[in-house]
N, C-alpha and C positions, 0 to 999 in steps of 0.2 A: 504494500500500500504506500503510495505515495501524497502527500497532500502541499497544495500549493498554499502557502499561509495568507500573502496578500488577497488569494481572490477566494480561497477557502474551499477549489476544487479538489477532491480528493480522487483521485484513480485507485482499481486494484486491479491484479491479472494475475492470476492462478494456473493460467495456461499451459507455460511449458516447466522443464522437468527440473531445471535449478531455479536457485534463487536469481540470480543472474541476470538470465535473459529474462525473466518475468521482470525484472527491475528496468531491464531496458526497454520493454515492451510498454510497461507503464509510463515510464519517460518520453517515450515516443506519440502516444495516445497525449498524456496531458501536454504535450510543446503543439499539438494539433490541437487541441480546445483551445487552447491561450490562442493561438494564432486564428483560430474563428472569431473569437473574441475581439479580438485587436483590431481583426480585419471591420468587424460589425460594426465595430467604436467610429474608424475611421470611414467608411460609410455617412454614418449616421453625421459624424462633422462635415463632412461634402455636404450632404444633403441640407445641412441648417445653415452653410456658408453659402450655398446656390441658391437657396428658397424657391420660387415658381417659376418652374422653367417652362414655358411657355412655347406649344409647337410650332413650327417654322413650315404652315403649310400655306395653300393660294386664298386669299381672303382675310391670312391674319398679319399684313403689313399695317404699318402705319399710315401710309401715303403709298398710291400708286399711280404708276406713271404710264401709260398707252399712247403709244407714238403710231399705230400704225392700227388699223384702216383710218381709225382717225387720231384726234388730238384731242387729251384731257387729262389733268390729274384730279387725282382725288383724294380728300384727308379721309382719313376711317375717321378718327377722332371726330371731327370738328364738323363732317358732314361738308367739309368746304370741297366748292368744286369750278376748273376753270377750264377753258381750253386752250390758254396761254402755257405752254408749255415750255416753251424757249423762254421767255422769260422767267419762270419757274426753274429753270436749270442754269439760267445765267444768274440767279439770285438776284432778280430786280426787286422793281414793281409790282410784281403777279402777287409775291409772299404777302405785303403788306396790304393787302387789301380786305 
């Protein structure tokens, strides 16, 4: 029996024929929970350091821009919409309106 004291996991393995290799067997077993572990921990901090990640499909831009059969952008947000598009992309007049 092996026990991890900071995390309080305890292993046992009765399996093979000495003391030995069951010692090592349990060592091996518990350095793979710790490492599930750790891996879960650091998971879990991605996940709270990313927050909502938000899919990247057609319809979930910000602003979109269609040049071609015609001319027009469009804010999602704002509902705002032009067919000034060159101006829009030379960063004039179009934005501020």
């Amino acid at each position: 029996r092996i026990k991890h004291l900071p995390s309080g996991i305890a292993v046992k393995c009765t399996e093979q024929r000495t003391q030995l290799m069951n010692k090592n067997l349990a060592m091996n077993r518990l350095k793979a929970q710790l490492l599930a572990i750790a891996q879960e921990q650091r998971l879990q901090d991605i996940n709270a350091i990313r927050g909502d990640v938000v899919e990247a499909s057609w319809g979930a831009q910000i602003r979109n821009y269609v040049m071609q059969p015609y001319k027009m952008v469009k804010d999602g947000r704002s509902e705002w919409e032009t067919s000034d598009v060159d101006g829009v992309l030379d960063g004039g007049a179009a934005l501020e309106e």
